[in-house]
C-alpha positions, 0 to 999 in steps of 0.5 A: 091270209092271202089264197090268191095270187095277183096275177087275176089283175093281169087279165084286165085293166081300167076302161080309162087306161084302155081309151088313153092306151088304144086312142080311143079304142079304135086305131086304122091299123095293128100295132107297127113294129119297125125293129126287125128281128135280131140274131142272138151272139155266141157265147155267154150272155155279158153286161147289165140287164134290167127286168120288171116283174110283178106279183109273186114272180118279182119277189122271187125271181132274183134268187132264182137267176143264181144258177144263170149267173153262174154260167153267165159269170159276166152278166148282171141282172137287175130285178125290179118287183112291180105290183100288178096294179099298178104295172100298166101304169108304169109300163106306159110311162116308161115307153113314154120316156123311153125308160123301159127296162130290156125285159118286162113281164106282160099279161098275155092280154097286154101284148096288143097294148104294147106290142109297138113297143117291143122287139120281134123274137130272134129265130134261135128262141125255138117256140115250137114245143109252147102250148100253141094258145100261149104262143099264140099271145105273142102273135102281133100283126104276124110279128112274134113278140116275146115268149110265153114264160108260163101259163094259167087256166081255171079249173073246179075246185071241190070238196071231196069229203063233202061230196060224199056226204051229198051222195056223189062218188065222182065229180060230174063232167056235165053241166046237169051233174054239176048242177045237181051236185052243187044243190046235194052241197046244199041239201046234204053236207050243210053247206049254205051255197054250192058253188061260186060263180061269178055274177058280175062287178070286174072280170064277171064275164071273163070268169063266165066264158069257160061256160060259154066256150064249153057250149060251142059260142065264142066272142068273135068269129075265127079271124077277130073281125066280127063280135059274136055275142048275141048267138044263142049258145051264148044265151043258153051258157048265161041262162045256165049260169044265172039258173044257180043264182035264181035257184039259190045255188049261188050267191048274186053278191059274194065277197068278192074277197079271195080271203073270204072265197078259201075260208068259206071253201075251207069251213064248207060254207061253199065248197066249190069255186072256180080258180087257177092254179095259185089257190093249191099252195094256198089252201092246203096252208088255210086248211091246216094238216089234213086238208089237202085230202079233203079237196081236189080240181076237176076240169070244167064240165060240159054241156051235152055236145059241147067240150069242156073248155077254160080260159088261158092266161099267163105272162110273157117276157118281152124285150123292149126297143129301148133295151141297151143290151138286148142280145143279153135280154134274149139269152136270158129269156131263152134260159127262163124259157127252157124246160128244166128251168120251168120245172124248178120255177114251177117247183120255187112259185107253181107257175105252170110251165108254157113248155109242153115237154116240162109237163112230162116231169113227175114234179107236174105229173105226180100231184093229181092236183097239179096235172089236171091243170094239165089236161084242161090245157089241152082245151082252152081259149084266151080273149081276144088279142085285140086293143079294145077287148078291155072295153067291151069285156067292161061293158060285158061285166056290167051285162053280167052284173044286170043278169045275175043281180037286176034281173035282166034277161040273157037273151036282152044282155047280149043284145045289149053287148053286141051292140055296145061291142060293135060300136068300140069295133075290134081296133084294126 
């Protein structure tokens, strides 16, 4: 049973690909891009374009262009699924070689990596109406690169029915309800944890960081040039999270295993976790007839003072230089971008659209699991567009790790990661 869609691997990738991708983590300057911006043609779009996809997206994307190469009658259109473990791997072998295809779909945080690679978007793609921290992805060294395809952030994932029997009418929006629901999951449905928070191993700080950025603390300053890690609103986010795992609210050494995550969330074992958008279809199909009244999702709750923040990813589709048909490429980025495509690609895969206006469509505004997603849209941030991000949200992961399961105060965490931090530097 497979609950949890791939994407999650785009969010990071091995220290090792990192140091060979980034030179070591530290470069003089941003990436340099020399390929000026093209003007798209008139007309259909004609010739062979080939795209790379990965995860759920490349196994259905091929199906899905029917309509384009109807009004495209002169095009065709290559589709190679790639899996997302290994994609960063052959990206970069084929910018080696010079064998990229004309599109590929990169994770938000890849853009920096790749961005020398890429052609800037032609003026006639109109970005405008994207959600400003998905275009903001495709910002590289003042060159917009790509167009954000569609978007992900995490929300709380719950049990309704449980709920009530622990006493709560409504979901808590602030960090001492949360707390004190998680614990009534406990002490009065019969559950055997109350929630699942991470508590380190790969991507543990960056699934904590809507804690931190709810409480007002960031990882850098506002114009990526300094890390601000050891601040204490980010002491005060980790200590609140570390508090469930002191207090046996949560378990320090989860399963790691999605799998596991939506059966132990299906049988009421632990009935709530934080999760994107992916895990809907998923569960309503793990719980069986039924079960799809018994959860919802809820935005991530709030410190007092603070504002309920997430995390924002997604994927991009760019278009390399080496592309040899990259005016077709634009026109069907440009179709795949557009608001009644993102809907029915919503409705095909239940990817969020990055379109603002596509949210106003009832397939997204009628499921009230579906437009929470929506709201908390509204207020999210995603990590920082920077080549050695990859290295310090590592080193970060292992800070977590020590936290939650070696008993290592917060307080001497984020000194440690500051440190650490410092020393990679941002790679300008």
């Amino acid at each position: 049973m497979m609950i949890r869609r791939n994407m999650a691997t785009a969010t990071a990738v091995t220290a090792t690909l990192a140091l060979m991708l980034s030179g070591c983590g530290r470069s003089n300057d941003r990436p340099q891009n020399d390929v000026p911006a093209s003007r798209l043609t008139n007309g259909p779009a004609t010739g062979t374009v080939t795209i790379w996809a990965q995860g759920t997206e490349g196994e259905a994307l091929a199906d899905f262009l029917k309509p384009f190469k109807e009004k495209n009658p002169g095009i065709e259109v290559k589709v190679t699924p790639i899996p997302w473990d290994s994609a960063q791997n052959k990206y970069q072998t084929a910018i080696a070689g010079g064998t990229t295809p004309d599109i590929g779909m990169l994770g938000t945080d890849w853009m920096p990596t790749f961005a020398s690679a890429l052609r800037p978007t032609p003026a006639e793609i109109d970005t405008s109406d994207i959600f400003p921290v998905s275009r903001q992805t495709t910002n590289i060294g003042g060159a917009q690169l790509g167009v954000p395809w569609y978007v992900e952030t995490r929300v709380i994932y719950y049990r309704t029915d449980l709920m009530k029997k622990a006493g709560f009418d409504s979901f808590p929006k602030d960090w001492a309800g949360f707390k004190a629901l998680a614990t009534a999951y406990q002490d009065k449905a019969g559950a055997k944890y109350g929630v699942v928070l991470p508590s380190g191993g790969w991507n543990g700080f960056l699934n904590s960081l809507p804690f931190a950025w709810s409480n007002g603390a960031d990882v850098m300053n506002s114009d990526q040039t300094k890390w601000t890690f050891d601040t204490p609103k980010m002491v005060e986010s980790l200590e609140y999270v570390n508090s469930f795992f002191k207090e046996g609210i949560a378990n320090k050494n989860p399963d790691s295993e999605s799998a596991s995550t939506a059966s132990a969330f299906v049988d009421g074992t632990v009935p709530m976790f934080i999760s994107g958008p992916w895990d809907i279809p998923g569960l309503k199909t793990a719980g069986g007839a039924g079960f799809e009244d018994k959860f919802a999702v809820a935005p991530i709750p709030a410190p007092p003072g603070g504002t309920s923040t997430s995390f924002a990813a997604g994927a991009n589709l760019a278009v390399f230089k080496n592309s040899k048909n990259p005016d077709a490429a634009w026109k069907l980025i440009q179709w795949l971008t557009q608001p009644e495509v993102q809907v029915a690609w919503f409705k095909a895969v239940n990817d969020l659209p990055s379109r603002q206006t596509a949210w106003k469509d009832t397939a997204l505004t009628s499921d009230p699991k579906v437009s929470v997603f929506g709201e908390q849209l509204k207020s999210v941030k995603t990590a920082p567009a920077l080549t050695t991000w990859t290295q310090v949200s590592a080193a970060a992961d292992t800070e977590i790790e020590r936290i939650a399961r070696g008993g290592k105060s917060p307080q001497d965490a984020v000194k440690q990661l500051q440190s650490t931090a410092d020393s990679l530097g941002t790679g300008e």
